[in-house]
C-alpha positions as CSV (number, residue, x, y, z in Angstrom):
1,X,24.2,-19.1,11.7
2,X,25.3,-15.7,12.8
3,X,24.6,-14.4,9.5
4,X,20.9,-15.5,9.4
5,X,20.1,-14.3,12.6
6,X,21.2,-10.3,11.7
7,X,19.5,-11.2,8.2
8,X,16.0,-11.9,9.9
9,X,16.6,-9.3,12.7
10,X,17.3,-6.6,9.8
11,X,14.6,-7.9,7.7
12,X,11.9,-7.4,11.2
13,X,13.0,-3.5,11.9
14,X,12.8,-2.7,8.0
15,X,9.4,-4.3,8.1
16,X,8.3,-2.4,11.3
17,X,10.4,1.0,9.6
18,X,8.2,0.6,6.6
19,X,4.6,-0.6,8.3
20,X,4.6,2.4,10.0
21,X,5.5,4.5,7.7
22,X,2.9,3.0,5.3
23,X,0.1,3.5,8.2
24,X,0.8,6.8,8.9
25,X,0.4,8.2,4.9
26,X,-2.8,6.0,5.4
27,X,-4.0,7.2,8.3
28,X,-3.6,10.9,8.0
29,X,-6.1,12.0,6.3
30,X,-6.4,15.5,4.2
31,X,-9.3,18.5,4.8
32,X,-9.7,17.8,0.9
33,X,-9.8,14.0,1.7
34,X,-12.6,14.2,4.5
35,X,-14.7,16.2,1.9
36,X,-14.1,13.6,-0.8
37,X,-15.5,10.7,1.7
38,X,-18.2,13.1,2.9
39,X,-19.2,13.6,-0.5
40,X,-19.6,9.4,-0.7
41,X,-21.4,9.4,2.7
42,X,-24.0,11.8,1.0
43,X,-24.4,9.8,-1.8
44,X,-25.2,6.8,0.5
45,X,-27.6,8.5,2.5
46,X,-29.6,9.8,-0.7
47,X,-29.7,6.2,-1.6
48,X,-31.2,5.0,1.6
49,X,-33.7,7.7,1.0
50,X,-34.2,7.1,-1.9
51,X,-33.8,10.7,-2.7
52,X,-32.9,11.3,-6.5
53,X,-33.0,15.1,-5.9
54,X,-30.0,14.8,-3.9
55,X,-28.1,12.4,-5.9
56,X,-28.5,15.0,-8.6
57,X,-26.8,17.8,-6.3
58,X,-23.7,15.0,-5.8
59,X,-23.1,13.5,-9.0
60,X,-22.1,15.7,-11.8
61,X,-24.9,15.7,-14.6
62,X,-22.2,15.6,-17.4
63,X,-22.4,12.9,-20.6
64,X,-19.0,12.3,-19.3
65,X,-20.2,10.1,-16.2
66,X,-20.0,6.4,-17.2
67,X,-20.7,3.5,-15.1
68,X,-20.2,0.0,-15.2
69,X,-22.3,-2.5,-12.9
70,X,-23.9,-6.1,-13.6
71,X,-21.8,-6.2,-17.0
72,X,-23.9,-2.8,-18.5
73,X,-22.4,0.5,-19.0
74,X,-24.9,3.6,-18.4
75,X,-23.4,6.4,-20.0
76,X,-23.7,9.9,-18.8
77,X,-26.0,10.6,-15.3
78,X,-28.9,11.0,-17.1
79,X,-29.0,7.2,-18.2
80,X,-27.8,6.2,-15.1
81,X,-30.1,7.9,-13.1
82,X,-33.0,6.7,-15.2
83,X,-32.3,3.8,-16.4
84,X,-30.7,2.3,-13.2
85,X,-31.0,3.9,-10.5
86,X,-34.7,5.3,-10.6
87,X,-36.2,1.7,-11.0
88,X,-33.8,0.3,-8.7
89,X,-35.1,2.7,-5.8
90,X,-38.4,2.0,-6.2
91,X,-38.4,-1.6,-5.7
92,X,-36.3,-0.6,-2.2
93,X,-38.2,0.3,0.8
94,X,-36.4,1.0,4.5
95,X,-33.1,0.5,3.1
96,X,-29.7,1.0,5.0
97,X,-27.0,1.8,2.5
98,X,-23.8,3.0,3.9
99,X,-20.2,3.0,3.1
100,X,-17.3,1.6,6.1
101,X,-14.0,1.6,5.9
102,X,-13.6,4.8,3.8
103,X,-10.2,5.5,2.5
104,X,-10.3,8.7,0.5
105,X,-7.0,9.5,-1.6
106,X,-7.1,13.3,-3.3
107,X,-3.8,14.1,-5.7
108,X,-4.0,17.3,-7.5
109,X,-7.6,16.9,-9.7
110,X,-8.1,13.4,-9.6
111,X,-9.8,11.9,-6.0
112,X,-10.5,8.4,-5.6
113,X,-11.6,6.2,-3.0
114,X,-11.8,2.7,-1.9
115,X,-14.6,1.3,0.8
116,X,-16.9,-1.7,1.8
C-alpha cells in the first residue's frame, strides 16, 4: 500500500515538474516569434479587407507556394491568388477574419504556426 502511495505521489510532482516546464517553452515567446504571428495577423486583416494588394506584400509570389484547401491544390501565389482567393473576396462583404490563439514556433529557417 505504502508503495502505491509514493508511486502516485512521484508520478503527481513529475507531472507538475514537467507541465511547467512544457508551459513555460510555450509561453515564452521569441522577438522572431511575435513577427511570425504579426505577419498572420496582417494577413487576416487584408482578408477582412479584402485587400489583395496587401496579401501580395505578405505572401511570397514564388511558384513554390502551394496550397491545399476544399481537396484542390493552387500551386504557386499567382493561382492561388486568382483562382481562389480573388473570387472568394468578392462574394465577402463586412467580413471579420481573425486568427486567436496564436502559437508561433521559429527554428533556424523554418517558422510555423498553429491557431483557431
Amino acid at each position: 500500500m505504502n508503495k502505491k502511495i509514493i508511486f502516485i505521489l512521484a508520478a503527481i510532482v513529475l507531472a507538475g515538474i514537467f507541465s511547467s516546464s512544457f508551459y513555460e517553452n510555450v509561453s515564452a515567446q521569441t522577438s522572431e516569434e511575435k513577427r511570425v504571428a504579426d505577419v498572420l495577423r496582417q494577413n487576416a486583416a487584408a482578408f477582412a479587407a479584402n485587400d489583395l494588394a496587401a496579401m501580395d506584400k505578405i505572401w511570397s509570389n514564388g511558384a513554390d507556394v502551394t496550397v491545399f484547401e476544399s481537396g484542390y491544390a493552387d500551386y504557386g501565389w499567382t493561382d492561388y491568388r486568382n483562382h481562389h482567393l480573388a473570387p472568394e473576396m468578392k462574394e465577402f462583404k463586412n467580413t471579420k477574419y481573425e486568427y486567436t490563439d496564436i502559437k508561433a514556433k521559429v527554428s533556424g529557417n523554418l517558422a510555423y504556426e498553429t491557431m483557431k
